[in-house]
N, C-alpha and C positions, 0 to 999 in steps of 0.2 A: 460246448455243451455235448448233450450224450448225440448228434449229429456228424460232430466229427468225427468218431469212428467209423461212420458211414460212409465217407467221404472217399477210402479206396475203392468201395465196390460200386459206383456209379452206373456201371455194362448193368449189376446187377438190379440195379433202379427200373431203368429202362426195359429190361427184359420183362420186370414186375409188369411193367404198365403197358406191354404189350401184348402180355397173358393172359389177361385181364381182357383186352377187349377180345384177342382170338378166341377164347369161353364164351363172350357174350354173345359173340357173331356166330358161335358151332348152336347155342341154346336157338337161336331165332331161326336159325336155317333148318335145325330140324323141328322148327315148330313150325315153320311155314311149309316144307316138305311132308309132316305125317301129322300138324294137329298139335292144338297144345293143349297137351295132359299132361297128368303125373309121371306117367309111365315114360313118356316123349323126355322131360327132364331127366327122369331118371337115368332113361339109355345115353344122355349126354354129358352127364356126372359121370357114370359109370365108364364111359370111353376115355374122358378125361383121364379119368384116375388110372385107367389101365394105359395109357399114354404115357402115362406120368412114370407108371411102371416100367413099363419095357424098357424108357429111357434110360432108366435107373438102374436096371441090368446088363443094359447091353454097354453103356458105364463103367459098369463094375465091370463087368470080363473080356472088354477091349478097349484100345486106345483108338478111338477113330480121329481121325485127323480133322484140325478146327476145318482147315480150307472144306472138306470133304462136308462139314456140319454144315457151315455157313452156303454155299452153295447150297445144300439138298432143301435149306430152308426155306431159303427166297425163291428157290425153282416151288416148291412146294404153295408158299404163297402167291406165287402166279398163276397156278394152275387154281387155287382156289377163286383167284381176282376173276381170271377168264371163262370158269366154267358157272354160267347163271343157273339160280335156282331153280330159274324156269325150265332151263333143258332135260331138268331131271325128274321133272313131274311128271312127264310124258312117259316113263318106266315102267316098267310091271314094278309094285312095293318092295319085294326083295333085291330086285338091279339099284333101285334108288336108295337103298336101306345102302346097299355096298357100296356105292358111289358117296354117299352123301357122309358116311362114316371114313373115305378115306380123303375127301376133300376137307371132312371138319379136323379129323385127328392127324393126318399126315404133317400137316403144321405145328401140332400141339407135340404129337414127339419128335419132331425135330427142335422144335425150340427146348425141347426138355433136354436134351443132348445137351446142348448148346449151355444150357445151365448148369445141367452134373458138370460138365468139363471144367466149367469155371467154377463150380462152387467149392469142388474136389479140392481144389488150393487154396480156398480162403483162409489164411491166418489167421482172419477170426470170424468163423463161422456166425456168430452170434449175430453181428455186427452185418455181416454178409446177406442173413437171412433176413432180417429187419429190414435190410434197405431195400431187399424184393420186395419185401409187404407192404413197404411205404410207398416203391411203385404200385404195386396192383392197388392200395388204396387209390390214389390218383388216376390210375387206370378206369377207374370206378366212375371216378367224375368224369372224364373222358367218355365214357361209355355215350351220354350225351350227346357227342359229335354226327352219331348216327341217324341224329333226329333231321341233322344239318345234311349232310353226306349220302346217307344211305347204310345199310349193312354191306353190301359191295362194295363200295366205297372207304369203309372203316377198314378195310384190307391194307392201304395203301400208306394209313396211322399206322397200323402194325405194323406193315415195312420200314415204316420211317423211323419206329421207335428201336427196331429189331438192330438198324444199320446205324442208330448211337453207338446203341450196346455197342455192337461188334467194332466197331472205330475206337471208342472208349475200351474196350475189350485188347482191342487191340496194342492201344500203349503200356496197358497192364504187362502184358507177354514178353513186350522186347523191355520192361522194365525189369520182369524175372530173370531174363535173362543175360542183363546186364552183371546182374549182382551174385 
């Protein structure tokens, strides 16, 4: 069925459903950090998307090396695992506002890298992008975990789901390679 064509971008499954809770977890940190308002979602839509951006040009106008993504990533997610919310309340609001936007988004655009690199070669894009969304849909149910876990905790989902991807990611590469 129409699932099969989904079936080479698997990495891209996985990255779906890891993006997915990284956004969930950036929403609650800066709602637990500055209050939750409108304004509070806003500025974390608005990171995302400009996360999403930068990715996507820095993309476009360099080839950075996967080893170099993968690395920056999970270093990125550790730094968000070990630095608690709490330590950052104790801020003047502007230190926390910079901290707290480079601990949500330093993740969010590296995993964005992480996905231009591999989307850039999808043979079929189409198929490609579907399977992200069918992760982040499940990423969604997922989101749940947190109840179980914690939002700290949900860190360690996203690594687990980040290091499919990239395993999975990984047989793709030496399979382009091949041929």
């Amino acid at each position: 069925g129409p699932l099969r064509s989904m079936a080479g971008y698997a990495d891209l499954f996985f990255m779906g459903i890891a993006f997915l809770l990284l956004e969930t977890r950036s929403i609650t940190t800066f709602a637990l950090l500055f209050g939750t308002t409108w304004l509070v979602n806003a500025l974390v839509f608005t990171g995302v998307l400009l996360a999403v951006l930068a990715a996507i040009e820095v993309t476009k106008k360099f080839t950075v090396p996967r080893p170099v993504i993968i690395t920056a990533l999970f270093a990125s997610l550790l730094l968000a695992f070990l630095v608690p919310n709490s330590a950052l309340l104790s801020l003047p609001v502007p230190m926390r506002l910079l901290f707290a936007v480079i601990l949500a988004f330093l993740p969010v655009f590296c995993a964005n890298l992480l996905f231009t690199s591999r989307f850039k070669d999808a043979s079929n894009p189409t198929s490609a992008f579907a399977a992200n969304l069918f992760g982040a849909m499940i990423g969604g149910c997922l989101e749940y975990l947190s109840l179980v876990l914690g939002y700290q905790w949900l860190i360690l989902v996203v690594a687990l789901m980040y290091l499919i991807a990239v395993l999975i990611g990984g047989r793709y590469a030496k399979r382009l390679v091949r041929v």
